[in-house]
N, C-alpha and C positions, 0 to 999 in steps of 0.2 A: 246722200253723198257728203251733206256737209257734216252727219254727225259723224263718218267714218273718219272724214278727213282729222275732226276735232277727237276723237279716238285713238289714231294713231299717231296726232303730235304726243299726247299724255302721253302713250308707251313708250316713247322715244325720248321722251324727256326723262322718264323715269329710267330705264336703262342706261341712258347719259349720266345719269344720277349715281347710280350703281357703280358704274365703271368708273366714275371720279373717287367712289367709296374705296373700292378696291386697288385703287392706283394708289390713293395714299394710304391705307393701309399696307399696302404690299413695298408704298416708299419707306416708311417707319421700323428702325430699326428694332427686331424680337428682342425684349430682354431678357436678359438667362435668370434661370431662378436664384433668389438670394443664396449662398450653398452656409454661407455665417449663421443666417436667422434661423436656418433647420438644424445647424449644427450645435446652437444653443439651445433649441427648443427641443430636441434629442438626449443632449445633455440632462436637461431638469428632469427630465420625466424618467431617464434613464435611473438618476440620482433619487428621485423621491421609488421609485421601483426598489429600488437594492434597500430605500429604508424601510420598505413594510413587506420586506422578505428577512424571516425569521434566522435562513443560515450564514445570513452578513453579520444581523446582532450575534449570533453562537460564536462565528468562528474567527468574525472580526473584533469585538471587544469582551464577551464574559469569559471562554477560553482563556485568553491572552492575560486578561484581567485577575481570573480564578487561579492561575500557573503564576505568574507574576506576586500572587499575595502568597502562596504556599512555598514561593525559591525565598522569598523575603524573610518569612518566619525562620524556616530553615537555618538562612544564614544568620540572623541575628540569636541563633541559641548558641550558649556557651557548653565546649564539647566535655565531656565529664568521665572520670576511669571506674569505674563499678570495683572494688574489692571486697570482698569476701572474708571474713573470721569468725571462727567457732565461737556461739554462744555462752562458752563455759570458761572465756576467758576474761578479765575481769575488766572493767574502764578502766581500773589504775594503772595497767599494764603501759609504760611507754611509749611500746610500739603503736596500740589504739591512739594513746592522746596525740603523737603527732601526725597520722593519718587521717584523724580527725580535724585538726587546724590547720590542713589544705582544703581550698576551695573545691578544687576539679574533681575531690576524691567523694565516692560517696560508699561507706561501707553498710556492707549487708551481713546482717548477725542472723544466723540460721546454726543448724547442725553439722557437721561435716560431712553427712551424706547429701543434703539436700544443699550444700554448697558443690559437692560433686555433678551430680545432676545439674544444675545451672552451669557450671562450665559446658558440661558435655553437650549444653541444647544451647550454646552460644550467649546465652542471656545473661553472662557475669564475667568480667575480664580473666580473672585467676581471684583465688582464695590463699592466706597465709595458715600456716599450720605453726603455729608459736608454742614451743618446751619453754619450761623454765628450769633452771639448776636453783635448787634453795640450798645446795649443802657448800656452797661459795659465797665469800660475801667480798667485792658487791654483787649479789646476782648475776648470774651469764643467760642470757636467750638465743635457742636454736630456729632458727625461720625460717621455714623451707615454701617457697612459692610454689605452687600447682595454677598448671595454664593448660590452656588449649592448643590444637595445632594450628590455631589460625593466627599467622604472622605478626596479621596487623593489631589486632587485638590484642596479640600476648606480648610483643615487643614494646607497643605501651604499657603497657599493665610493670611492665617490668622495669623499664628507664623513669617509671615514677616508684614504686617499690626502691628501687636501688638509691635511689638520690633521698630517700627518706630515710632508709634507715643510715648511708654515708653519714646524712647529718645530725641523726642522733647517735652514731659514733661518737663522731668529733665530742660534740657535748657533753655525754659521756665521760669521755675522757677525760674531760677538761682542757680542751683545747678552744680557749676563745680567741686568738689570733695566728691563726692557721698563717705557714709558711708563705703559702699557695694560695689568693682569693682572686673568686670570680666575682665581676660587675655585671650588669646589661646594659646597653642604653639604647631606646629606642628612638629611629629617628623618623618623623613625617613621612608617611609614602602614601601609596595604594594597600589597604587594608585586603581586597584580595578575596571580601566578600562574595557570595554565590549569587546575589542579586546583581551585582556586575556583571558578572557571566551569563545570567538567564535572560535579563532582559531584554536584552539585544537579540538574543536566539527567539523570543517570545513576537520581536517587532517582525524578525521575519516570519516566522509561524505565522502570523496576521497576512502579510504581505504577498506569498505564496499561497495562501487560501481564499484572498481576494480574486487574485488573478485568477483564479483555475477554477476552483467550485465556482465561483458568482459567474464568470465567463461562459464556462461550459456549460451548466443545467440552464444559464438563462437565454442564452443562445439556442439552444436544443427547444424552451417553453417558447422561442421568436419561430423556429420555422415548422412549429407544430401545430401555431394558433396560425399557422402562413402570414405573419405579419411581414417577415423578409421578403416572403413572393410577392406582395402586394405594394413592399417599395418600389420593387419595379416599375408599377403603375406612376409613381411619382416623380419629381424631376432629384427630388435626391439623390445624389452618386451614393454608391457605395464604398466609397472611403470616407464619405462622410461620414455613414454610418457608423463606422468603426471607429473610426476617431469621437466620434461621441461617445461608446461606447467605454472607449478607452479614458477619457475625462470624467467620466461617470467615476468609474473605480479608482481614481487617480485622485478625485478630490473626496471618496471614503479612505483611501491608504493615508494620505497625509494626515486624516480628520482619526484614527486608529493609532499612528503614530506620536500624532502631539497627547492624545489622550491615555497611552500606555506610560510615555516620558513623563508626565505628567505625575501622575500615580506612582510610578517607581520613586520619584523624588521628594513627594510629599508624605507618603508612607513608608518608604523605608530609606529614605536619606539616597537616592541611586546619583551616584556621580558622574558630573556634567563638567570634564576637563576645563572647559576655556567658559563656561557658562552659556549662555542665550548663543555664542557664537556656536559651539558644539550643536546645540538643540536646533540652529538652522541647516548646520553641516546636516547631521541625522535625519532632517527629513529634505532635503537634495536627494543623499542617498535614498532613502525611500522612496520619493520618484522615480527615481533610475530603476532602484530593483523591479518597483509594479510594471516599467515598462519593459524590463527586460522579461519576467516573469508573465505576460500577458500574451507573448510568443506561443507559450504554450498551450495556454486558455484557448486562444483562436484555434492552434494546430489541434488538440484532441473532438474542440469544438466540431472541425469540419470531417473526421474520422467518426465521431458517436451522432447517429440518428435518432436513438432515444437515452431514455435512462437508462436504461439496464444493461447498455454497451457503454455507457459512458462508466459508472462506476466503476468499474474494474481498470480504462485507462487512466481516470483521475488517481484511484490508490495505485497504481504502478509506478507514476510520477511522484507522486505527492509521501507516498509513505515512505520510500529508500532516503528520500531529503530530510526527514523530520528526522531517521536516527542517526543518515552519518554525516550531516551536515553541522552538526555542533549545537545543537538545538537547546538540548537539556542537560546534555556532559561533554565535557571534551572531547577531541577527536586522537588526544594522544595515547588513549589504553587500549587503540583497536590495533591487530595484528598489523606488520608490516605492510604485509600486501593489499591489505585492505583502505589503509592509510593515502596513497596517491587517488584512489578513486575518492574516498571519502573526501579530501581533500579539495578536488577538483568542481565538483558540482554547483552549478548556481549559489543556489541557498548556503555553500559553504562559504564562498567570495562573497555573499552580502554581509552573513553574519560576523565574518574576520574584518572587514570594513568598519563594519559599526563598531567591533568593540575597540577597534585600535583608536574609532574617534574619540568615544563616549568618555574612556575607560585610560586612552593611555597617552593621550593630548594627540596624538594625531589629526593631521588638516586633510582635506579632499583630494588635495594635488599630493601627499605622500601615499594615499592608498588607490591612486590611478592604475595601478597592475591589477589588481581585484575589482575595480571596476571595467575594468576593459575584459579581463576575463568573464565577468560577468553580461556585460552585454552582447558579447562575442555569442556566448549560450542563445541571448535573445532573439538575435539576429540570423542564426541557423534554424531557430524554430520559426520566426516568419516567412523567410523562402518556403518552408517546408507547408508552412499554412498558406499559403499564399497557392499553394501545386494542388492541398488537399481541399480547401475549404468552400460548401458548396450553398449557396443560398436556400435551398428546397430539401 
């Protein structure tokens, strides 16, 4: 009897024991999981992922980089008029030596059929067909120009033709103090170069193919490997998620952005209006577009289950903005109608942004219509992901 008794004090103590456990455990309040420290540690990993994925380097810096150094050559070449004259006329000839002592002119001596041929395949502005009168003194020359039917080409070919041989009239004649004189003068501007123009279309090119390729195939690789099904298991929300997500690509656009401006300015001179201040304007805007642009990412995200549905919504999106969004040329030689659409699109309101900052001293607060149109875009594609987008 007495070991029962000494038996069931112990049990009763330990139960007593127990239930003081549980009282103050159950007094202490649960703390929620840190949502910061997962939402940085998401970030990193998200960020070191996008660097040892090959189509962030493609389509976020060698692209942009490759397009960037080919508008730069481009625009730094001096534009030149190809003329054409028959091999059988002689360098003393006048007309040769002052066609010769312009820069922009460069003549090509062949026969006159094989100067024919060259106009007709585009590859020579116009050719001169030069008589001489020997039975007048001083010599008379007949000059007849042969051009193509292509406007542009032959209307040059021609407002330099004319002004050359106008002024070996004059001289000619002996007129060295013409009634009539023209001056030029130039004054400081914007020079109006092509890398002005492209670069900016290039920053977006970057900016839209962050958002959407890196979004969508790496989103699709999350709920393939069921990493997303498996947050559930965790105390992580899923807007953390995403907002990780979205800092990941946000600190490569900016990192894409300083490193294009970068290069544009140190290879080919690209002009930075207000200086350092512009270059911080530029990548404001940049953030703005990748979040306005990342709308989208998420929306085809939750629409494409694998690759091979995804492709075809990412070029839907992504290819109509690269041509009529101002990318590589302007948007002013597209037909009427086509012009308010091209006009209207995301990518078109980022890239009219950037050039009015970069390029034509424009501040943040003067290009707030294009920006607000532009996140307007963002902001109907995340309702829209937000209806569509599914973790499994």
């Amino acid at each position: 009897m007495a070991k029962k008794s000494k038996k069931q004090t112990i049990t009763s103590k330990s139960q007593k024991t127990e239930q003081a456990q549980s009282h103050t455990i159950a007094s202490e309040p649960v703390k929620k999981p840190n949502q910061w420290r997962s939402f940085v540690a998401q970030t990193k990993y998200a960020t070191l992922a996008a660097a040892r994925n090959k189509a962030t380097l493609a389509f976020g810096f060698i692209f942009p980089l490759a397009f960037v150094s080919v508008f730069g050559l481009l625009g730094n070449s001096t534009p030149s008029v190809s003329v054409g004259i028959d091999s059988a006329v002689p360098n003393s000839n006048p007309i040769v030596q002052a066609l010769e002592s312009i820069d922009v002119v460069e003549l090509e001596r062949n026969s006159e059929e094989e100067l024919t041929n060259q106009v007709e395949e585009g590859d020579l502005g116009g050719f001169l067909r030069i008589e001489q009168q020997d039975n007048v003194q001083p010599p008379r020359y007949s000059v007849e120009l042969i051009t193509s039917d292509n406007p542009t080409a032959a209307g040059t070919t021609v407002s330099v033709v004319r002004g050359v041989i106008d002024n070996l009239n004059l001289r000619l004649a002996g007129v060295e103090d013409p009634q009539i004189s023209l001056t030029q003068q130039q004054l400081e501007g914007r020079s109006g170069r092509y890398i002005d123009f492209a670069l900016p279309g290039m920053i977006g090119f970057a900016m839209l193919s962050t958002a959407i390729f890196g979004t969508v195939f790496g989103l699709i690789f999350l709920k393939k490997t069921l990493v997303l099904k498996r947050m559930f298991a965790t105390p992580t929300r899923p807007l953390t998620f995403l907002l990780a997500q979205g800092a990941s690509r946000l600190i490569w656009a900016l990192l894409q952005t300083a490193v294009i401006v970068a290069f544009g300015v140190l290879a080919f001179n690209f002009n930075l209006a207000h200086g350092w201040i512009t270059f911080v304007e530029l990548l404001i805007v940049s953030a703005l577009g990748l979040v306005a642009f990342l709308g989208f990412g998420f929306f085809m995200a939750g629409l494409a289950n694998d690759e091979n549905s995804a492709n075809p919504l990412v070029n839907l999106v992504t290819l109509p903005q690269f041509l009529l969004s101002g990318v590589f040329f302007p948007t002013d030689g597209f037909p009427d109608w086509v012009q308010p659409i091209a006009n209207n699109l995301p990518l078109s309101y980022f890239n009219q942004a950037m050039r009015e900052i970069a390029t034509e001293g424009a501040h943040i607060i003067d290009v707030w219509p294009l920006l607000v149109g532009m996140l307007a875009w963002g902001a109907v594609m995340y309702f829209l992901a937000s209806r569509t987008f599914k973790w499994e």
